[in-house]
Each structure stands twice: as C-alpha cells, then as structure tokens.
N, C-alpha and C positions, 0 to 999 in steps of 0.2 A: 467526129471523135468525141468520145465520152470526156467530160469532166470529170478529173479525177481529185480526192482529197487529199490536199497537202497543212499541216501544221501553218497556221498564220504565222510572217514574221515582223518581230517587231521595226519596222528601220531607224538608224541612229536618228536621232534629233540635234541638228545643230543648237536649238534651242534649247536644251536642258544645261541646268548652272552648271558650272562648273563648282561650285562648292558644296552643290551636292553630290557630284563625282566624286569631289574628295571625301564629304563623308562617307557616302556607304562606303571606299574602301578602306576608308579608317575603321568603321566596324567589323566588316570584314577580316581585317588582319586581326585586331583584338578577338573576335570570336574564334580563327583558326588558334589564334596563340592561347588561349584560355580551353582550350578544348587539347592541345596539346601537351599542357601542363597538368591536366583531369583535372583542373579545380586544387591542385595541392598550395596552395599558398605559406606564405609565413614564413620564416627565416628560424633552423635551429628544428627544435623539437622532435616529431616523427621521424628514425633511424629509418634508411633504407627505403622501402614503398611500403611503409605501415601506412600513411598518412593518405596512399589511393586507396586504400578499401574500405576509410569511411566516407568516401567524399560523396556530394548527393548521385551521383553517378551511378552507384550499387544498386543492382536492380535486388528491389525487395521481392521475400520465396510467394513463389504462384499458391493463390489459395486454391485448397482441394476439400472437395467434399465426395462423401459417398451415401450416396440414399440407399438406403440395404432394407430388404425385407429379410425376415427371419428365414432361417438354414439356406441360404443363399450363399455360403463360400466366404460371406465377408470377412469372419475372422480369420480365416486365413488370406486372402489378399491386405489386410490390414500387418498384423505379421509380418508376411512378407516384403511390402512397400517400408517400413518404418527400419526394416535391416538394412534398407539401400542410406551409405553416410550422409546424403544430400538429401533426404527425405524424411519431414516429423510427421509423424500420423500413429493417430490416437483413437482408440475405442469411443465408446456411445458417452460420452462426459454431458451432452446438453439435448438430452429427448425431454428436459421438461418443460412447456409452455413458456414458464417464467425466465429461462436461458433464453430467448426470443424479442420478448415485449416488455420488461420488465427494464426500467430506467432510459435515459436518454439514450447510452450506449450499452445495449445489451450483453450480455455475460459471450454468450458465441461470436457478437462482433467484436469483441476484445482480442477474443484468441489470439483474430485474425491483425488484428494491429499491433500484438506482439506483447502478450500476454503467454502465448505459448510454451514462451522458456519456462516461467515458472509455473503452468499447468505441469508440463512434459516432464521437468524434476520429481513433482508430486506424487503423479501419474507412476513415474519409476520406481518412488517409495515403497506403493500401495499393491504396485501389480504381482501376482503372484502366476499368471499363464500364458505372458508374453516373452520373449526375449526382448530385453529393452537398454538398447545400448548407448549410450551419450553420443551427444550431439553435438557440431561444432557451429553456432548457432550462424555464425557469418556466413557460412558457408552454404546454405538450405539453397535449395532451390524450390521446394514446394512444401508448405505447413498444411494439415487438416484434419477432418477425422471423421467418425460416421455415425450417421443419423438414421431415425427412425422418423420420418416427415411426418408421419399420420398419427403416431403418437407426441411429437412433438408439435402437432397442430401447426406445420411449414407448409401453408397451402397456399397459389396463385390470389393474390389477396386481402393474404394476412401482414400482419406487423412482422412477422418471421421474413417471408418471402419479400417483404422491403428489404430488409437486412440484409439478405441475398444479393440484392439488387446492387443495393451501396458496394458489396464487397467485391463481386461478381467472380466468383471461384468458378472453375471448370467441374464439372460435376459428371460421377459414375456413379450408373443408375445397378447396384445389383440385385440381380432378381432371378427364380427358378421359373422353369416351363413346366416340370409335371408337380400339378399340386399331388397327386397323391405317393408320392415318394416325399414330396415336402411336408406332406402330413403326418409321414411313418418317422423321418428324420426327428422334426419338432416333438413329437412323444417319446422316440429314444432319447433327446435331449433331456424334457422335463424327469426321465427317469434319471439318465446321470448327474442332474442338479442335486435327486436328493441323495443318489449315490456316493459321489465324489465331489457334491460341491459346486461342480463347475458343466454346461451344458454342451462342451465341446470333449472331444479324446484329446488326452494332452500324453505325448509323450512320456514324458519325465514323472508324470504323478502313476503310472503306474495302476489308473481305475478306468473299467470299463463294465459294458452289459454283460452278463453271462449268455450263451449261444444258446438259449432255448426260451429268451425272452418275447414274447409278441404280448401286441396291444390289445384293451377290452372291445371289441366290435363300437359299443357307444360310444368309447372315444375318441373312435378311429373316423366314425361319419360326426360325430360334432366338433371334430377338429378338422378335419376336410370341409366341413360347409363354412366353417369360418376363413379360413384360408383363399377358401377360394373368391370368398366377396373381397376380402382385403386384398389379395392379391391383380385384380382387374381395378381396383382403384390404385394402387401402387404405381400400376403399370402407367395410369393411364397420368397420375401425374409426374410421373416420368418424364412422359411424351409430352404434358405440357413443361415440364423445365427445358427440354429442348429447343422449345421459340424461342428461350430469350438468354439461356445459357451454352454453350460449346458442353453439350454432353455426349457420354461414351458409355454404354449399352452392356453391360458383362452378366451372361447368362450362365448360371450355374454349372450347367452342362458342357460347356467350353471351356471354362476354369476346369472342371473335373478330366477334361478328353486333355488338355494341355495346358497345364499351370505356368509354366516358364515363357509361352508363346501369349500366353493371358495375360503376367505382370509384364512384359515385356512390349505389347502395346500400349500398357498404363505408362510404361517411360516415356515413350514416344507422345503420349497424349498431354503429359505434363508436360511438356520442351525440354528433358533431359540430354544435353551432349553426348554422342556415341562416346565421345573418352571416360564419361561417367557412367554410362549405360554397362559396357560389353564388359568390362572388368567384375560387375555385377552379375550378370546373365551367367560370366562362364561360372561361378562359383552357384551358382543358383541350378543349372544346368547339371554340374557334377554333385548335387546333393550335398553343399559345404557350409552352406548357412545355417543353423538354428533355429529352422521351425520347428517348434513343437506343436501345434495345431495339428490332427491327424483328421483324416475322411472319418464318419463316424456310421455311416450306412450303408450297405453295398447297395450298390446303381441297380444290380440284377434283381430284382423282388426275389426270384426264384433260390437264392442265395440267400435272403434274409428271413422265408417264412416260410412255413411244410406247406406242403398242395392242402391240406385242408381247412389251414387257419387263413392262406392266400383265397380261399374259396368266401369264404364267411365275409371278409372285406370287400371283397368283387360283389358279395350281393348288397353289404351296405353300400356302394360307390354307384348302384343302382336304383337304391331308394331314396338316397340322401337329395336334397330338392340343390341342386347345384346351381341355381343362378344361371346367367350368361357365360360363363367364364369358359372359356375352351382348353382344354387340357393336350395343349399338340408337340407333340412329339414326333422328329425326325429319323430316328434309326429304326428304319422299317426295313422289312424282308427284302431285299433287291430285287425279287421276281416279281413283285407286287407295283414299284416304282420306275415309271419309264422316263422321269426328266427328271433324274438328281443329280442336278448342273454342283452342285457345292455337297461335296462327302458328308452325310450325316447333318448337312442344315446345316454346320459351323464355318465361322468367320473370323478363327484364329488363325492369325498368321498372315493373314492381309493386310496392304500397304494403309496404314492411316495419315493422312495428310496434314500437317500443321499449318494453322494460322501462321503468319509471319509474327514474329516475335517482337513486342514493344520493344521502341528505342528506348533509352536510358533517360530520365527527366532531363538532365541537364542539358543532352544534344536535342529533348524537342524544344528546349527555350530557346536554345542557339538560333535554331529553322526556325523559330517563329519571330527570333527580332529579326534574321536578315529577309522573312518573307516581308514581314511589317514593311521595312526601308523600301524592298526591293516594289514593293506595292505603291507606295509613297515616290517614289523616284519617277516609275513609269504614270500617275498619276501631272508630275511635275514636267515630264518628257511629251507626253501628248493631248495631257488637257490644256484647255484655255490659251492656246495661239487664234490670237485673234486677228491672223494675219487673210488679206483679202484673196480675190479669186480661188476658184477650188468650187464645192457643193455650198451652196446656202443652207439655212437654218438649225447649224447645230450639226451636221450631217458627220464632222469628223470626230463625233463621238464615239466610242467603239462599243458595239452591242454587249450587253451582258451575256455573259455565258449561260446557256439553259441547262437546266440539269437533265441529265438522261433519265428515261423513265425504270422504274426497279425491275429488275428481270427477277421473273416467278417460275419456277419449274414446278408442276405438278406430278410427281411419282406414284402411279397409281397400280392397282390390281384389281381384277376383273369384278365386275357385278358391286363395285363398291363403292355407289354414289357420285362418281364422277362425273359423268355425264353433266348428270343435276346442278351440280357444285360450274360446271363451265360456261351451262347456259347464262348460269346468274348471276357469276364474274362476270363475264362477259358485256351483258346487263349492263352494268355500272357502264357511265359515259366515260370515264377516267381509267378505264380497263380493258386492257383489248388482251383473250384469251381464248385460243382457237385449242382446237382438237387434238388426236393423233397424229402429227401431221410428219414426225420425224421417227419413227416404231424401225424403221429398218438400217441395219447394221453399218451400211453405206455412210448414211445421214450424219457418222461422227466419225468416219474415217477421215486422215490427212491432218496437214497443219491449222489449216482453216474450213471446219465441217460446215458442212449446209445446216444444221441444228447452230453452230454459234452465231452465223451469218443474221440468221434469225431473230437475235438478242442485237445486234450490231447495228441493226435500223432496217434490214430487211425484212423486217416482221408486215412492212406497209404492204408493197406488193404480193408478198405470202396471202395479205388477210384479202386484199380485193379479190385475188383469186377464191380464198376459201368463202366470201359473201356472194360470190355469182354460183358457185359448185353446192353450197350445202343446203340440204334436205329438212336435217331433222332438228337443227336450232332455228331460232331466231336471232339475226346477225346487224346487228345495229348498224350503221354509217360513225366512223370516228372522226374526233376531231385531234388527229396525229399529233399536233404540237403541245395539246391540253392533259397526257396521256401521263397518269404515277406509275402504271407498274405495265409489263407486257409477258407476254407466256403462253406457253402449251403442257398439254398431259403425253406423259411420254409411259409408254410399259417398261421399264428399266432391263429386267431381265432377256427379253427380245431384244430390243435393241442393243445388247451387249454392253450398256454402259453400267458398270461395275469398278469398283475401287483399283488403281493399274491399268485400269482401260484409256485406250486414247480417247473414250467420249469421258471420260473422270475427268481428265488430265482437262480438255476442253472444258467443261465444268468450272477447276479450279481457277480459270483466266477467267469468265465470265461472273462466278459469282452469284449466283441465282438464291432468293431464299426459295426454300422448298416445302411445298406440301405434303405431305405421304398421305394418300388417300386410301385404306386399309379397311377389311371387314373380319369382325370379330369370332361369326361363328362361319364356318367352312359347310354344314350340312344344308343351313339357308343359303351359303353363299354358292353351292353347288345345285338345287333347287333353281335359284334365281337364273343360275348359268342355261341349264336346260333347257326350263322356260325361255331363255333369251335364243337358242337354236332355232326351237321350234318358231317361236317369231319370228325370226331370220327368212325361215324356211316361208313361213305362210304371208309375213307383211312385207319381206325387203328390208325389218331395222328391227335391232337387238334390243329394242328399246319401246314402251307404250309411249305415242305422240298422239297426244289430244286432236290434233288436225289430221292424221291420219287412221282414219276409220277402220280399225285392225286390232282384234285380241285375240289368246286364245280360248277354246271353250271351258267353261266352267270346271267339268269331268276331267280336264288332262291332266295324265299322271304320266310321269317317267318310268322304263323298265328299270328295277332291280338291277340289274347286269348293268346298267350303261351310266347310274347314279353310282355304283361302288366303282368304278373304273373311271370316273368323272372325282370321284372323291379325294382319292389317292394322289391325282393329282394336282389337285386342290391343297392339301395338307400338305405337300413337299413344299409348293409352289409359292404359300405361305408364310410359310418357316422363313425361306431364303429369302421373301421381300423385306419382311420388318425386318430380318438382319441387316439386310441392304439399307433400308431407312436410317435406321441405329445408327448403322457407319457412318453415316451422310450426315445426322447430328452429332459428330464430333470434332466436322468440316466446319458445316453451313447452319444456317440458321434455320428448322426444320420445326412445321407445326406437324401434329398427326391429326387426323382426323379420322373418327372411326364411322363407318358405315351407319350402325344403329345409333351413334349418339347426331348424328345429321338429321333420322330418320325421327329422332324423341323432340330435334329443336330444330329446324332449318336456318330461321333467320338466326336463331342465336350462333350459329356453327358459321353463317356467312360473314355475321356482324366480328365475330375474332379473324376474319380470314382478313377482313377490310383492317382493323385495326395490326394485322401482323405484316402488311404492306407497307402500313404506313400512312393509311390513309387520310387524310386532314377529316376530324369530326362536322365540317360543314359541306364535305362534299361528299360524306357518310350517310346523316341523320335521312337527308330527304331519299336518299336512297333505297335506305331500312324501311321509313315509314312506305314505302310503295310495295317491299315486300313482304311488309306484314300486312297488309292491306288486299295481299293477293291480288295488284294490278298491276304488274308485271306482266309479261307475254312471255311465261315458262310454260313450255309444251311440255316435258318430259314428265314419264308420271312412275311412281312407284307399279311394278308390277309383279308382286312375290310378296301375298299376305305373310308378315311376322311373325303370326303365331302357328305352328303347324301344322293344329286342326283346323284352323279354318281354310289351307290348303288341299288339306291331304284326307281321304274318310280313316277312320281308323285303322282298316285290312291292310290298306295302303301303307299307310307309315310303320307297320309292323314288319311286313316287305322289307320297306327302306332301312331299319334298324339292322333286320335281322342279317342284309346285304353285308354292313358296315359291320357287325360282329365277326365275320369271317375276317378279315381286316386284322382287326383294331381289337379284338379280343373284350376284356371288361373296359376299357376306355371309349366304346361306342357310346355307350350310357349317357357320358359326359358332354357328345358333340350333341344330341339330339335337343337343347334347350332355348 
C-alpha cells in the first residue's frame, strides 16, 4: 500500500511551562481584544466611528499608473477612471526626467505618499478639457496618473524605475496595434492643437477638423517611420514592466470596440468592490457621466480619405523603411480566417483574476507577534528535552522545512525560440524544464489536472520518463532536492487554457511565474514554420539538431498558395496569444521574450530569464560564463536566415509579397521587414 501524505502533527508536550501557556494566551486575548476595538483608544473625543477611519488599519489608495503611447485612448480612459468617486487620476504632470531623479524623494514619488490632494486641487484649477470633480480624499481607493516612459526616460534601470520599485503601483500599459491609423490620428491631432488649442475632440468646445482635411504625403511616412520605432520600444517595455509589476495590457482597439467592458476591467484590475464598481458601470453604460473627450478619427480609412489621397499613403506606407515593427491587425475578412477562436483578436470582457488583497497593517503585526510566540513556544515545547532513551545524537530535532522549488510555465507560439530557450534552462543543474508535455485539453481538465500534479512534485517521474524518451535535447541527470525553479512549455491556445478555463482556474492555485515566448514578425515567422514541415517531413524534427545530420536544400522555397494560407493563420493566431499574455500579466508575474531579441542576444535573454527565477547570482555566474563560452551541449540551431534575401532570390520574394497583398491589401508592405 502506497504511502500517503498526511500534514505532520504536532503532539502536546507535557514539558512545555506552563507560564508560557499562560503567556501566549494572554497575548492572544490582548491581540483579539485590540483588533476588536480597531485600535480606537482613548476616552471622549471622536463622536460615533469618526475615530475607526483614521486608525492605522485604513488601507492606503492603490497606486496606479498608466504608460500611454500617443493616440492610444488614454485621454479618454483617464476621464473616465477619475469620474469613478473612489478613483484620483490625473493627466501627464511628471514626463520630465527631473519628476524621477531629482532630490532624495522625487516629485512623482510624492504624489504617491500623498501629495496628491494638493496636486489634484491645482490640477482642477488649471484644467480646462476634463471634467474634474472633488474628491473625498478618505475615501480613494486608487491615486495615479499617466506617463509617457520614454520621454520621461522611466526605463528598467533608471533612478525613475527604482522609484517604481519603492512605490509598486499596478500598471496599464496603453498602446495602438495599427501604427498607421495611429499616424493619421497623431496628425489630425497636431492640426487640432493649432486649431482649437487642444489635440483631442472635446465635446463642449465645439472645434474640430473640417471633412476634407487630409495630410501632406511627407508627413504622413515621416510620422509613420517614427511611430513605429517608438512604438516596438513602448511595447517592449511594457513587457519588461510586467516581470516585476501586476500589469494590464489595453489596446486601443478594444477600448474603441468597447469602452464600458474596457474601464470596467480597469475596476476589477484596481480591487474595486462590486458595490463600487456597478453603480458606476450602469451610469457609464446609459451614457450619464460627463465625458467630454470624443473619438477623433474614424477606425474605417475608407471614411476618413478619398480613394485617391488613401492611394498616395498606401504608396508612402510602401517606401517608408519601417523597421521591424509589425503592424497586425485582427478584423480580417472571415473567408480568409479559419481559427478565429476570440471575435476580432479582442479580450474585452474576459474574466481578470485578482491577487488577493493586502491585509490591513495593523492585522499583519497582530499574525506576526502571535506567529513570533507561537514560534517561540513550539521552540520551548520540543527543543532541548534532554530526556534519555529515544534516537541518539540530536535526532529529535525536527528538520527544516525546504522550500519548494519556483514553478515556471512557459507560454509559447510557434517557431518562436522556444525550443532554444528549453534546452538551455534545462542546462542549468538547478532547473529542470522539459517540453510540450501537457498541449492537450485533458491535461487541465478536473479538480486535480495532470499539468498541476506536475508542479506538485510529479515533475520527477514526468522528467525520467522524458530523459529515456527524448531525441532532440540534451537531458541532464538532476539533483531533485537541489532544484530553484521547475517547468514546461505549454501552447496555451490548444490546450484551451485561457482566462475562465478550468486550466486558468488550475494556474491560479499553483502560481507559476511565466514566460511568453512570442515572435515579432509573422512573415519570418511563417517562413520559419514551413521550413520546419519540410524538416518534419525529410529529418523526423521541426528543428536543425547538430547531431542529427539533416537540412533542407539551399534552393527551397515555399508555394505562394501555401505561405498566404499559412500567413493568415499566423496573424490571427498572433494577435490572440499576446492578448493571452497581456492577461496573464495582470495575474502573474510575466517576462516576454521576443523571438528576435533572443536571436540579437542569447545569453543576455537567458541571463534575465535566470535572474526572473530567482536565481541566486552564484549558482548564475558559472553558469553564464559556460554559455557564453559556447560549452554547453545545445544541439538546436537557428534555421530561417533573418534577413530575407538571404533566404529567398528576389523572383521568390516578390511571389511571396504579392501572395500576402491579396490578403492584407497596403499593410503587406509592413509584414515584409
């Protein structure tokens, strides 16, 4: 019969004093009775319960910040969030450098200690295209306001992002997917500044563009090539404020599709009380609140510019040298799209899952003097009986608790590094990180799935199996008790774990930090995919493996036909992962990792992977130094040159372009970089 695991119990101690009995429950009562009083002391004074709501007990308002790229929606989720009575938030006050680094306590970490009130007064005096209504300042449940990181030089690093650190606000990253609607936006903007003053449509002022405005061709591709460099750096430190902050993803396009389902998961994101929330919602729902903030560009191009000025831009959007940046877009033709599991690539409306909610100061001092005692007691109760017969040498000491090792989940999508990234996890003697080994739907079904079992200490027998079965890594021998972190790569979208899903739901009891393993451009990443068939086909493994003496021929190219029908699905597939990421960093603690920036640095890309574990920098260094050293035993090799000609002859890639213009219209231009 199996052993099974039961909670050790403590047994009474005849030996323990008895006046430490009587203490800890003399603290004990004192701690219930002071905890039932809230801390109101003193005789007289404070009428009624004025005297609970300054006690230290008052949980102070959640900091918020919002990192906004331009025409990104922020002024109006800003707006709107600051009409909720429990919520202060305020426009761009500290994009300059010196709001950051400047003095022991910086101007932006002030706000946050309560500074705010008389910012938010000022702020009220001066504004002239907000509604801005008083505040009851006791009352807040979240203070903040928004930033522009890149101009306020807030980068992983800097004396800004210390500042962060200290405060640690929950942060919304907003940001657009089509830079070049974001480009048309931004120029109608800078027209309405010199118009009316202000670079948003304000209700109440009564200024706007007249309907036969369009932009000069030059400034339409020199604001598009800027845009779109800022825009993949935006993103991307985004995705790094997600390691180390609880951030929440709000893409322009989803605010625009559903503004109510938008700020309505910002409540949820903040810990707002449904008895606060829905009273909100309905008046926001029936159009009752006071935004003046209006949409200032129709979504549809075809709406905002004749066929022959839309023509002119379409061919600058083709000369203009775009960078890497991928311009993807989900509302595609439905004939064209055969997996569009999520309508339109959006993830409004879906369940976001809260941390659990700090206790109040004064209840963690409580648990912390009766754990102290209670520590102290059992200390008093089974140490040092020096009484004879029993085990010799110390033996009724009781073992230290070992810490469990960090479960890692890796969320990956096709052709985008993973592989790579596993072998060399793996690598590390303190890391045990197998495969796909949980991809199917089963795997997270029930109370207790086979994927959590996994995290739970079944990962040992999982791995012997996966070290006699696998092929195409190199699988080291562990030493299971010496182990920081343990994991596998999972395809999310297949295996149907998805936010509401019973493998989420498994998720949020286990606690994984996560990787998002993600690739930036879709045309190489669809290239890559091809190529990985054909290998499939002629070697047995999706993959180049140095020990397995198997490429394809120099010449091969993919049909036309099978690359735009391979594309299509690529770009939905996409869209819905990093949303699914996004979501995941609003849970969990989530690095990204992109395909090409692994491919520009390897060791640097593994060295933050080790460091977002946890990994102690001495069982790091000698690690690194073997990887940079390239004496490691990684088989896997990159096989999909990055540049396109050195893939493809030129006849070729003209093919493959002219495939994806059927598609994708003037945004083929875009994927090809």
């Amino acid at each position: 019969m199996h052993a099974t695991h039961r909670p050790t119990r403590l047994r009474p101690s005849s030996s323990r004093p008895l006046a430490a009995k009587v203490v800890f429950l003399a603290l004990l009562g004192v701690a219930v009775f002071s905890f039932s009083r809230g801390g109101s002391g003193g005789c007289g004074g404070n009428a009624g319960g004025s005297g609970a709501a300054a006690n230290s007990t008052a949980r102070p308002p959640q900091p918020l910040l919002m990192l906004m790229s331009s025409r990104s929606g922020s002024s109006l989720m800003t707006e709107a969030l600051n009409l909720h009575p429990r919520i202060l938030f305020v426009t761009e006050l500290f994009n300059n450098e010196t709001d950051w680094h400047v003095g022991t306590t910086p101007r932006a970490e002030k706000f946050y200690q309560g500074r705010y009130r008389s910012i938010y007064e000022r702020y009220q005096a001066q504004n002239v295209e907000y509604t801005m209504p008083d505040k009851a300042y006791d009352q807040l449940r979240a203070v903040g306001f928004k930033l522009r990181p890149l101009e306020a030089g807030v980068r992983p690093g800097s004396e800004g992002w210390r500042v962060l650190e200290r405060v640690r606000p929950k942060i919304i990253c907003s940001h657009r997917r089509s830079q070049v609607k974001g480009s048309l936006s931004h120029l109608r903007a800078l027209e309405l500044k010199v118009r009316c003053g202000t670079p948003n449509v304000i209700q109440r002022m009564n200024c706007s563009l007249p309907a036969d405005w369009v932009p000069s061709v030059d400034e339409f591709k020199q604001q598009l090539v800027g845009r779109i460099h800022e825009a993949q750096q935006f993103i991307d430190l985004c995705q790094q404020a997600a390691g180390s902050f609880h951030t929440m993803f709000i893409a322009y396009e989803d605010l625009l599709a559903d503004m109510p389902g938008t700020i309505e998961r910002i409540l949820r994101f903040v810990g707002m009380p449904a008895a606060d929330a829905e009273p909100f919602m309905a008046k926001l729902r029936s159009n009752s609140l006071p935004i003046g903030v209006a949409k200032n560009t129709p979504d549809n191009l075809a709406e905002l510019l004749p066929p022959a000025s839309l023509q002119e831009l379409r061919s600058a959007t083709e000369e203009a040298p775009l960078l890497r940046f991928i311009n993807t877009q989900c509302q595609r033709d439905a004939s064209v799209s055969k997996r569009r599991t999520v309508q339109g690539c959006r993830n409004a409306g879906m369940h976001v899952v809260q941390p659990p909610a700090d206790k109040p100061l004064g209840v963690k001092l409580m648990l912390l003097i009766l754990l102290s005692v209670g520590v102290f007691l059992l200390s008093l109760g089974s140490g040092g009986q020096g009484g004879g017969g029993g085990g010799g040498g110390g033996s009724g000491a009781q073992p230290e608790a070992k810490q469990q090792p960090q479960p890692l989940l890796m969320l990956m999508s096709s052709r985008s590094g993973s592989s790579l990234m596993t072998e060399a996890l793996n690598l590390h003697p303190r890391i045990l990180f197998t495969s796909e080994l949980f991809n199917a739907k089963g795997d997270w079904l029930g109370a207790n799935p086979r994927a959590a079992k996994y995290f739970s200490g079944n990962y040992v027998a999982v791995y012997e199996r996966y070290r006699n079965q696998s092929i195409q890594y190199t699988v080291p021998a562990k030493a299971y008790d010496q182990l920081q972190a343990v994991g596998f790569k999972l395809r999310p979208l297949e295996a149907g774990v998805l936010p509401g899903s019973a493998g989420w739901r498994a998720l949020e009891r286990v606690r994984p930090k996560i990787i998002c393993s993600h690739r930036r451009s879709q045309v190489k990443g669809t290239l890559s995919h091809l190529r990985a068939l054909e290998l499939t086909t002629r070697c047995g493994t999706p993959n180049v493996i140095q020990r397995v003496k198997c490429s394809l021929p120099a010449n091969w190219v993919p049909s036309p036909d099978g690359f735009k029908e391979l594309l299509v699905l690529r770009m939905a597939e996409a869209q819905q992962f990093i949303d699914l990421c996004q979501q995941a960093a609003e849970s969990f603690h989530t690095l990204f990792v992109a395909y090409e920036d692994l491919l520009a640095d390897r060791a640097g890309t593994i060295e933050r992977i080790l460091r977002f574990v946890g990994m102690p920098a001495a069982d790091a260094e000698p690690f690194m130094a073997k990887l940079r050293s390239n004496s490691l035993p990684i088989g896997i090799e990159k096989n999909t040159p990055d540049d396109l000609a050195e893939l493809l002859a030129p006849g070729s890639l003209r093919e493959l372009r002219a495939a994806a213009e059927q598609v994708y219209a003037s945004e083929a231009a875009t994927l090809f970089l």
